[in-house]
C-alpha positions in Angstrom: 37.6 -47.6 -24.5 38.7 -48.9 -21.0 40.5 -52.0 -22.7 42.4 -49.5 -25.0 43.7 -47.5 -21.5 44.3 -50.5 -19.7 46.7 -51.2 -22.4 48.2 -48.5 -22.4 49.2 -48.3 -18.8 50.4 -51.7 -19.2 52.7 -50.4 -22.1 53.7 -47.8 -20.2 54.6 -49.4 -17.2 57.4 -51.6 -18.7 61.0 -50.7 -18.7 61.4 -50.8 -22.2 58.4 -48.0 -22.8 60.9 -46.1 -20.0 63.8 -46.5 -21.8 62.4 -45.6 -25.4 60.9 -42.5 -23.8 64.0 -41.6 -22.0 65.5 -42.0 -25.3 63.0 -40.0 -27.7 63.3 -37.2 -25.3 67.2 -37.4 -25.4 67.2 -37.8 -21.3 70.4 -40.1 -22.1 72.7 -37.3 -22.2 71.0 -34.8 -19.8 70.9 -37.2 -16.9 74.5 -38.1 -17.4 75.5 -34.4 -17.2 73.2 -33.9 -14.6 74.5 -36.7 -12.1 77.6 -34.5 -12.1 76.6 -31.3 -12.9 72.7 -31.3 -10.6 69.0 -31.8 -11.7 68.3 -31.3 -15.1 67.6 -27.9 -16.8 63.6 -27.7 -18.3 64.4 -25.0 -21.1 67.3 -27.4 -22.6 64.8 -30.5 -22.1 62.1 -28.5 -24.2 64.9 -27.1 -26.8 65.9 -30.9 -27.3 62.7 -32.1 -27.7 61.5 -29.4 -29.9 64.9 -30.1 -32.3 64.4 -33.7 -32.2 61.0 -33.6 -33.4 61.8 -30.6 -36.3 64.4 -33.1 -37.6 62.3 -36.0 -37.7 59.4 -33.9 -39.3 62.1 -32.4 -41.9 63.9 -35.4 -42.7 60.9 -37.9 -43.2 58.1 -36.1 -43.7 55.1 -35.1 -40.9 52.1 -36.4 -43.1 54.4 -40.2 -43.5 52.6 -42.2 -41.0 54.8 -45.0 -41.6 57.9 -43.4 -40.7 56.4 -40.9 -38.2 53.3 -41.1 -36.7 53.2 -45.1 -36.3 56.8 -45.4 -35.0 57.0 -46.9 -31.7 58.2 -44.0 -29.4 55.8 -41.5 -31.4 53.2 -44.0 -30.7 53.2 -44.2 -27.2 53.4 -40.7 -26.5 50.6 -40.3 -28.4 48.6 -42.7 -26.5 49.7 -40.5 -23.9 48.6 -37.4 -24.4 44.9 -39.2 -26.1 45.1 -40.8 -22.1 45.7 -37.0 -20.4 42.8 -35.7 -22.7 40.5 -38.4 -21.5 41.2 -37.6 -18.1 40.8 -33.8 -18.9 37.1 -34.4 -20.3 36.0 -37.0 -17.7 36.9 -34.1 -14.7 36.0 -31.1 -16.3 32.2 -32.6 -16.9 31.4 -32.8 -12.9 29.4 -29.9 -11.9 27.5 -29.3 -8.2 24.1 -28.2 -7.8 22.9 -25.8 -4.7 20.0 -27.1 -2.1 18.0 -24.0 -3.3 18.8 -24.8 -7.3 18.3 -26.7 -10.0 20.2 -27.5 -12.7 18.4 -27.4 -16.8 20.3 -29.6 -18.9 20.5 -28.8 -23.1 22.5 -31.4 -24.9 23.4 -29.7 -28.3 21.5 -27.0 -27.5 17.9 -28.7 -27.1 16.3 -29.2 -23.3 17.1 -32.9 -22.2 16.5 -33.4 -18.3 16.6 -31.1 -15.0 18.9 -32.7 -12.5 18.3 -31.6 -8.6 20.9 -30.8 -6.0 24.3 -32.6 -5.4 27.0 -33.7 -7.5 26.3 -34.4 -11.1 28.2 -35.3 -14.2 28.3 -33.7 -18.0 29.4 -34.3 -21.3 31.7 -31.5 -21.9 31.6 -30.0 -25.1 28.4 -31.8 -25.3 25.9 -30.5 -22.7 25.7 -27.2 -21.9 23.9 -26.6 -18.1 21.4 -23.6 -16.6 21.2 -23.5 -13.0 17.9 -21.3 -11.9 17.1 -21.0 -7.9 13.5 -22.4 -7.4 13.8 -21.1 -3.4 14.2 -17.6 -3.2 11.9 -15.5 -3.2 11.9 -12.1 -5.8 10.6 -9.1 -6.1 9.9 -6.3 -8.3 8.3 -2.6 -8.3 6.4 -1.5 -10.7 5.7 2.5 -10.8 4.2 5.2 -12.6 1.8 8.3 -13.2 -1.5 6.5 -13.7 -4.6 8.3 -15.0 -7.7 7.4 -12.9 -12.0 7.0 -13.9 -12.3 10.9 -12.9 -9.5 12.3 -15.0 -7.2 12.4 -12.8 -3.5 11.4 -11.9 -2.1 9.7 -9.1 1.5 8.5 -8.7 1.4 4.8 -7.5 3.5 2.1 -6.5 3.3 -1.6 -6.2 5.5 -4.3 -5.5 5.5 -8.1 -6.9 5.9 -11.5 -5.1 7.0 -14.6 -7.1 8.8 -17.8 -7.1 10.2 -19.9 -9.9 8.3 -23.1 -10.1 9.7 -24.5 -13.4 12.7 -23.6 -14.3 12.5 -25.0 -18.0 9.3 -22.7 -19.1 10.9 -19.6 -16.8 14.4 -20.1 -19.3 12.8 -20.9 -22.2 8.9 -20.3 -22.8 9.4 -16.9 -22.6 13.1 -14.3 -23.9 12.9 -12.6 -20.7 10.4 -13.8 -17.5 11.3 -10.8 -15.6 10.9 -8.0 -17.7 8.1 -9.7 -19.3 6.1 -10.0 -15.5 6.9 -6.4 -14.9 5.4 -5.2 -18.2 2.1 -7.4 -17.0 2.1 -6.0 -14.1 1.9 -2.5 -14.8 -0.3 -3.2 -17.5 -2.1 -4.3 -14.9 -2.0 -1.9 -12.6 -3.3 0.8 -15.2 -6.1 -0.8 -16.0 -7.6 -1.1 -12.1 -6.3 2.2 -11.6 -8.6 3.2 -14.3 -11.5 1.9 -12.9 -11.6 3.7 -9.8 -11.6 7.5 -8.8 -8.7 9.2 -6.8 -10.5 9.4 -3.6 -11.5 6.0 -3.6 -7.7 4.6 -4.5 -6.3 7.0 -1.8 -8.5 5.9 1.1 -10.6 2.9 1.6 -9.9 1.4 -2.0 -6.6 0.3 -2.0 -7.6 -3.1 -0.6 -9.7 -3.4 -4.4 -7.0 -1.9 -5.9 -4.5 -5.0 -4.5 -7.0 -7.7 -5.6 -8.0 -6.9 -8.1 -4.3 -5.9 -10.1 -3.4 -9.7 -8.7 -6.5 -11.3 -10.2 -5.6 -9.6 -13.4 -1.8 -10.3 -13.4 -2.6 -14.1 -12.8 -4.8 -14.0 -16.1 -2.1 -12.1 -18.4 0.7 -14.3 -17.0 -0.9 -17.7 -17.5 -1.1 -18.3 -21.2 2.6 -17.5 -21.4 3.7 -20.7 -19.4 6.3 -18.7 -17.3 7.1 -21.0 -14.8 7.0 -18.3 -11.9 4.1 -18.4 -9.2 2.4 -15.4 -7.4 3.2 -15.1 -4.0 2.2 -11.7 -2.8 1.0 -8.3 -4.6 1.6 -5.6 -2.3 0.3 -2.2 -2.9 2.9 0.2 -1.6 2.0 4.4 -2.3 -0.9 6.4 -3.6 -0.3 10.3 -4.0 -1.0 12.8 -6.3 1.8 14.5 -8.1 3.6 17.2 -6.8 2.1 20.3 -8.2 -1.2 19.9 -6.8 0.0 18.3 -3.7 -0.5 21.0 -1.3 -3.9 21.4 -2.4 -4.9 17.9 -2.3 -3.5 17.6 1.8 -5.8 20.9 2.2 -8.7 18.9 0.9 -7.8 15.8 2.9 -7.5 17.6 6.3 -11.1 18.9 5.6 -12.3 15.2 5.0 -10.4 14.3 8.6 -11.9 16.9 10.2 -15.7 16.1 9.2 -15.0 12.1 10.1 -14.0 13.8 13.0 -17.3 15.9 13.7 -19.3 12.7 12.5 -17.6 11.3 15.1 -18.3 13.7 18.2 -22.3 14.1 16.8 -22.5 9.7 17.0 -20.7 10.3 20.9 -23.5 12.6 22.1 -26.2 11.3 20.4 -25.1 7.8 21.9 -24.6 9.7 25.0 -27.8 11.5 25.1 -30.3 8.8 23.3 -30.2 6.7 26.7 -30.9 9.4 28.5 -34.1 10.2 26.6 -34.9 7.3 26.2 -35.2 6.0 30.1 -36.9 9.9 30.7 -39.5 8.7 27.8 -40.0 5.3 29.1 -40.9 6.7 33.1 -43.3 8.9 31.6 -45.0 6.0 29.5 -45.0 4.3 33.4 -46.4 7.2 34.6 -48.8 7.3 32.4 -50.0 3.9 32.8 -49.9 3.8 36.1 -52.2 7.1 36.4 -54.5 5.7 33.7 -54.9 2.2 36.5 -55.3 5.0 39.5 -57.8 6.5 37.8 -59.7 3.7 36.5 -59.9 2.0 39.9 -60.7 5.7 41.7 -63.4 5.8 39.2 -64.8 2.1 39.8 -64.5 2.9 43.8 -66.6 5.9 43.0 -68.9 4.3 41.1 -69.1 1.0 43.5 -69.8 3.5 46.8 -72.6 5.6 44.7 -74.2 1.8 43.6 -74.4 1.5 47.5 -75.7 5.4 48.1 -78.4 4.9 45.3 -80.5 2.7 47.6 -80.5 5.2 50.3 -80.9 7.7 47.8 -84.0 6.5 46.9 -85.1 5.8 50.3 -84.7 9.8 51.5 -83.2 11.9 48.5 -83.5 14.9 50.9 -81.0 13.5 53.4 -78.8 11.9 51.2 -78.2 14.9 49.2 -78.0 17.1 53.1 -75.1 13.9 53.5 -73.4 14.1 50.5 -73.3 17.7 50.4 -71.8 18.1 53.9 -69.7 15.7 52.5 -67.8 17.1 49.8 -68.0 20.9 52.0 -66.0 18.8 54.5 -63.6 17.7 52.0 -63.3 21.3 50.8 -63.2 23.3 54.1 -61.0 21.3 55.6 -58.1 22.1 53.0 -58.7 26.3 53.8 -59.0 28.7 56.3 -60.9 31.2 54.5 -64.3 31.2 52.9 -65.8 34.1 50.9 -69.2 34.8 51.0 -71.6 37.7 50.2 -72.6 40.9 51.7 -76.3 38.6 53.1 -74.0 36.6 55.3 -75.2 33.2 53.7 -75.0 30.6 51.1 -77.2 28.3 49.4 -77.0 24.9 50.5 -79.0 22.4 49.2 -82.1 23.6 48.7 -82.0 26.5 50.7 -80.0 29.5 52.6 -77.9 29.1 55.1 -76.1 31.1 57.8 -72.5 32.4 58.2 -72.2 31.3 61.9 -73.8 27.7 60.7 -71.1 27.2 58.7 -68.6 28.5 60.9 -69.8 26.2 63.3 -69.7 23.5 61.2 -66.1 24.1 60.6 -65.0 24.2 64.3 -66.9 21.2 64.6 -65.2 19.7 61.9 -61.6 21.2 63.4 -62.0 19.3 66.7 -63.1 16.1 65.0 -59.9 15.9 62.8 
């Protein structure tokens, strides 16, 4: 094919291809006229030409090759205009490819090769070329009135992530990848919806509620070969419907204000449980350390009458005089007053004694201290 051009600009670059196309387009006369008369006029150079060519085609015949077609100035010209269609098809077939695309070539309509960013060539006519953005990222919504495990409906929204990852199975594995990921998803959707109650999707479920609708989605979406990968499922709104709306913000500031009662009963029990329990733990001390005082009292009391028994047995009637002048001191000496009867006396030890004895034995007790 490049031989056949070459040859033909050779042909055309000769005088004598000049001259014959001067002549076939009757420029013989019109440049004579117009070295007197100015340039040329266009409409009387295609009005020549046209009347030329009608007489030829009368005269001889258009289908008589060997008069027509394969004369010599009607062979060059058409070698010309074979030359400006070659040109045509060899600069309408570049094409440029974004950074962020890529290019799905179908030559007679079936899938033949992906070609990446830059400048590329096609056969026109011949190959036909999909570009798809593999970059971006997308998004879609899906919405609706969704019927929840208690019976009842909540109004939710969610929005969609993805990315095109092959950009022959997102054209062609499926008629249309979009609508065909938003039907999955709300499919989706209503089918975790259903599994939970409207309390739980309003409040702490809608972390489940995300999760689990992308877990699901990735399942329904795989078999189909889309070519599109999850980025992100985010759960946007959860409210009831309008008419019982009122209603349902009645019943939510009631759950508010318990959390917020819970709330103030953990404070002051964390506030007060210290408390009680440092006031409990110095009474356990307390109690310890009484049950120690006492024990070592009692031993002391024990060890001193182990030393008194001796004596005891030596004398009873003097150590029971000692010890009983003993605990009187102990006892007199915290009063000033002592009751006795009408007699004036009181038994001591094994007998009476007087009132001025004792008091006696008080004074003396007095000045000792």
């Amino acid at each position: 094919m490049l031989c056949y051009v070459s040859k033909i600009v050779g042909l055309f670059s000769t005088m004598h291809i000049k001259n014959s196309i001067k002549n076939f387009f009757c420029f013989g006369k019109i440049l004579k006229n117009s070295n007197s008369n100015g340039p040329p006029d266009l409409e009387d150079i295609v009005k020549n030409f046209l009347a030329k060519w009608k007489i030829r085609c009368c005269r001889k015949g258009i289908f008589n090759t060997k008069s027509v077609f394969f004369k010599r100035n009607n062979f060059y010209f058409f070698c010309f205009v074979v030359l400006c269609f070659f040109l045509f098809f060899i600069g309408n077939g570049f094409y440029t490819i974004k950074e962020a695309e890529r290019g799905v070539v179908l030559r007679f309509g079936k899938f033949h090769h992906i070609v990446f960013p830059g400048l590329n060539w096609k056969c026109s006519f011949v190959d036909t070329v999909y570009t798809v953005n593999v970059e971006s990222v997308q998004e879609l919504v899906a919405s609706g009135v969704m019927l929840t495990s208690d019976e009842n409906v909540v109004h939710v929204e969610m929005n969609v992530q993805y990315r095109i990852t092959n950009p022959r199975s997102y054209l062609f594995s499926v008629t249309n990848p979009d609508d065909s990921l938003k039907q999955a998803t709300d499919s989706a959707l209503r089918g975790v919806i259903g599994k939970y109650t409207m309390d739980r999707i309003l409040t702490e479920g809608r972390t489940l509620v995300r999760n689990d609708t992308q877990r699901i989605l990735e399942d329904i979406i795989f078999p189909y070969n889309m070519g599109i990968t999850l980025l992100d499922v985010n759960f946007q709104t959860a409210r009831p419907p309008e008419e019982v709306k009122e209603s349902f913000d009645d019943a939510i500031a009631a759950r508010e204000n318990e959390q917020q009662f819970i709330r103030e009963a953990e404070a002051y029990v964390n506030e007060v449980q210290p408390r009680a329990n440092g006031r409990a733990q110095r009474i356990l001390e307390e109690g310890r350390a009484y049950k120690v005082r006492t024990i070592l009292n009692a031993k002391g009391e024990v060890e001193r009458f182990l030393k008194i028994l001796p004596e005891y047995r030596m004398s009873p009637e003097i150590t029971k005089e000692r010890l009983y002048i003993d605990v009187m001191e102990k006892v007199l000496s915290n009063t000033n007053k002592v009751l006795l009867p009408n007699n004036n006396t009181i038994f001591w030890g094994s007998g009476l004694c007087n009132h001025d004895f004792l008091n006696r034995t008080h004074d003396c007790l007095r000045e000792t201290k």
